[in-house]
C-alpha positions in Angstrom: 18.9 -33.8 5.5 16.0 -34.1 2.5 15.0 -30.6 1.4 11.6 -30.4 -0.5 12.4 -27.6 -3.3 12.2 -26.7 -6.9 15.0 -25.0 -8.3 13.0 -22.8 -9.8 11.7 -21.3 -7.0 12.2 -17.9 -5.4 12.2 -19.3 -1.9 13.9 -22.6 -2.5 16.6 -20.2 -3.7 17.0 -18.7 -0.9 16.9 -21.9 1.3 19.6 -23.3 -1.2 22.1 -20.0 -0.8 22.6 -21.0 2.7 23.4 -24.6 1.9 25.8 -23.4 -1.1 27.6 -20.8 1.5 28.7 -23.3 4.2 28.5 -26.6 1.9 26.1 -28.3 4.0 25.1 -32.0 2.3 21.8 -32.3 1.7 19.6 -34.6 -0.1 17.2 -32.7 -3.0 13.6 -34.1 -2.8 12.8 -32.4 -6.7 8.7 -31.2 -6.2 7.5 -31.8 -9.9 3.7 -32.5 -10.4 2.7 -36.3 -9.7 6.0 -37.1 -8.1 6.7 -38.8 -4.9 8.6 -36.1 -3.2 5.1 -34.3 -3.7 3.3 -36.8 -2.2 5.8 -37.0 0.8 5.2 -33.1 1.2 1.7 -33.2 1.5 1.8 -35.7 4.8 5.0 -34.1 5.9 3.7 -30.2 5.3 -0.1 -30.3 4.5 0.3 -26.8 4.1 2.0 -27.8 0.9 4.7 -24.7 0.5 7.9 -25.2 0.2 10.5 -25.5 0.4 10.5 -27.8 3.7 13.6 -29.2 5.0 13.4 -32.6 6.8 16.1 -33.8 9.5 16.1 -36.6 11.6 12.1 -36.7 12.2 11.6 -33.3 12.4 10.0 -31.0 9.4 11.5 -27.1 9.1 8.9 -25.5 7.0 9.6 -21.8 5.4 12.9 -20.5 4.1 14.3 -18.5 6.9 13.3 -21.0 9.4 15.3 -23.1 7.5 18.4 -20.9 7.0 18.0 -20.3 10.9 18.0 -23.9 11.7 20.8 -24.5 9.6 22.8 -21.4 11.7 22.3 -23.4 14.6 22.7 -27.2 13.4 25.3 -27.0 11.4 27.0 -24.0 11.9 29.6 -22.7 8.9 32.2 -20.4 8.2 29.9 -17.8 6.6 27.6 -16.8 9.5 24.5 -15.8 8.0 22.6 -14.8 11.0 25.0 -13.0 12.9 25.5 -14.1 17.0 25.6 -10.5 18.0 21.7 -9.6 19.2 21.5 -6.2 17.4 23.6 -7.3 14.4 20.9 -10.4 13.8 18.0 -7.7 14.5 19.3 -5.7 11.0 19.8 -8.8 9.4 16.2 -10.1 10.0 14.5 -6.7 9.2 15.9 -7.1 6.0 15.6 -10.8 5.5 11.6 -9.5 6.1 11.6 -6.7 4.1 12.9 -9.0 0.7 10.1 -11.4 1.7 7.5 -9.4 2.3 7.9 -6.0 0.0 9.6 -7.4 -2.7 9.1 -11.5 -3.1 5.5 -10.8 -2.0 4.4 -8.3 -4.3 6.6 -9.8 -7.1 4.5 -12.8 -6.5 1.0 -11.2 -6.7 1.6 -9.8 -9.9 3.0 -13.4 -11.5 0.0 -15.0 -9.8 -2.8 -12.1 -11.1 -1.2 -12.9 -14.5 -2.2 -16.7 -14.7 -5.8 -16.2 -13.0 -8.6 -17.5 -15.2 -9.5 -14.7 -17.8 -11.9 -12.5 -16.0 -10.3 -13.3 -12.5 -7.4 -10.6 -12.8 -7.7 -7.7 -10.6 -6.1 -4.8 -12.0 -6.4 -2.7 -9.3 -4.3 -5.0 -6.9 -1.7 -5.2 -10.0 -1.1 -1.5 -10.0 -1.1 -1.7 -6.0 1.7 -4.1 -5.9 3.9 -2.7 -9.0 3.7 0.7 -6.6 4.7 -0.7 -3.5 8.1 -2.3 -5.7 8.5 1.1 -6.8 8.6 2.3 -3.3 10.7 -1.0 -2.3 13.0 0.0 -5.0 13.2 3.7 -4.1 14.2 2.6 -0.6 16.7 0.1 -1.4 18.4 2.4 -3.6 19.2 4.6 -0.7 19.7 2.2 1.8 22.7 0.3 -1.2 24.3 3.9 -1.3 27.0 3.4 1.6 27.2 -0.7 2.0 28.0 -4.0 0.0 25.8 -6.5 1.5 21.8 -5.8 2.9 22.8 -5.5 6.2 26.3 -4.3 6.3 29.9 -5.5 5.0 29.4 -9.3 5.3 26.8 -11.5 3.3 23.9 -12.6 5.1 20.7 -14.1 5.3 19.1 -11.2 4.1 21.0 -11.3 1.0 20.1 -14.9 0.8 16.3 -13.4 0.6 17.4 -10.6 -1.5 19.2 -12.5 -4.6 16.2 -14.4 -6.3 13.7 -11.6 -4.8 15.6 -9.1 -7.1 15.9 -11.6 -10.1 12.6 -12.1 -10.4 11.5 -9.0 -9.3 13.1 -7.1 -11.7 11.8 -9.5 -14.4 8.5 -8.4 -13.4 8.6 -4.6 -12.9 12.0 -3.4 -14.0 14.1 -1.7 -12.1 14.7 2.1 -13.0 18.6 2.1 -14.7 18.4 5.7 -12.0 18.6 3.4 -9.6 22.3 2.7 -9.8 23.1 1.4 -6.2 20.2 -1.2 -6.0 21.4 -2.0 -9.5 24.8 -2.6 -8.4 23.8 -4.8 -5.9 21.7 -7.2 -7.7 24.6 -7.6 -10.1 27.2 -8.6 -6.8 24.1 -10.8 -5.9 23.7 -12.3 -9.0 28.0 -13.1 -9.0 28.2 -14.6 -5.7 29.2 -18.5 -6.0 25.9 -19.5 -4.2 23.8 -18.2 -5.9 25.3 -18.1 -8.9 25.4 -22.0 -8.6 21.3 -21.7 -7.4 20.6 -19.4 -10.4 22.5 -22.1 -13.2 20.1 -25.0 -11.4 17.8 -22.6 -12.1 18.1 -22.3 -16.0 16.7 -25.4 -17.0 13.1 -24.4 -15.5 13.1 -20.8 -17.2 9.8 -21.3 -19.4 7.9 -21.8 -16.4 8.0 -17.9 -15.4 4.5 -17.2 -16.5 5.6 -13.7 -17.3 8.2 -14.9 -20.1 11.8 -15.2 -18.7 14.4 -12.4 -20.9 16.4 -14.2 -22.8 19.9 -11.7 -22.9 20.2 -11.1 -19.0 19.3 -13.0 -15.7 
């Protein structure tokens, strides 16, 4: 299987976590500007987001589609999307909610920051550092009484959570009151997956437009 990531990024991260859990082979197509993986992306994914996982002929674009492909075709001992219906609802709701009111918002703001001067819309700023604050308030309760984002075992939706939270809190801190969504980026941040995703990661750290800290991950 050829995946078409950067290490760098957020969702390539997450794609990767579910390789790292089940050590499914794959072969790394590295997306750097002017390369031929790039050029392969564009005719395999015009859309050109990644990451994009390629197997056999067929082209699995976006990260959970990926991570539920690879629950299917290769099958591990870590089941990230669980085979009991209502279990695999929770864990998709969350998978969701790291995506869209977390990675999303995260996103915006890196993005606002690198628009032209006089392009940067400081209104939609202060909406998306509000909805992380409400993100964050949530998760916090939500953390209080479990060790993983849907339950007891590791998931898919921690696979979304881990570089959500890294770069997240990068961006717009997350409040030290907020000791159980604290607590649980720091188990993300230990796990062997993406532990190993976040040390591929280091290399690429003066990319984050924002200015990566240099005494913490």
């Amino acid at each position: 299987m050829k995946l078409y990531a950067h290490p760098f990024s957020s969702f390539c991260q997450k794609a990767l976590v579910a390789f790292y859990e089940n050590a499914v082979p794959y072969e790394l197509q590295m997306l750097e500007t002017g390369s031929a993986a790039s050029a392969e992306l564009s005719r395999l994914w015009p859309l050109q987001r990644f990451p994009v996982l390629e197997d056999r002929g067929r082209v699995i674009p976006e990260a959970t589609i990926i991570i539920e492909y690879l629950a299917v075709r290769c099958p591990g001992p870590v089941p990230l999307v669980p085979a009991e219906p209502a279990a695999a609802i929770d864990v998709r709701l969350m998978d969701r909610f790291f995506d869209n009111y977390v990675m999303t918002p995260q996103g915006s703001i890196v993005f606002d920051f690198i628009r032209p001067q006089g392009k940067q819309d400081a209104y939609g700023v202060a909406q998306w550092r509000a909805l992380l604050d409400k993100a964050y308030r949530w998760l916090d309760g939500h953390m209080a009484a479990r060790t993983w984002a849907a339950g007891e075992a590791f998931s898919m939706a921690d696979c979304a959570a881990a570089p959500a939270l890294l770069y997240a809190d990068w961006t717009h801190p997350i409040p030290p009151a907020l000791s159980n969504l604290r607590a649980y980026r720091t188990r993300l941040l230990k796990r062997p997956s993406y532990a190993r995703a976040l040390d591929e990661a280091r290399p690429y750290r003066h990319l984050f437009p924002l200015g990566a800290p240099t005494d913490r991950d």
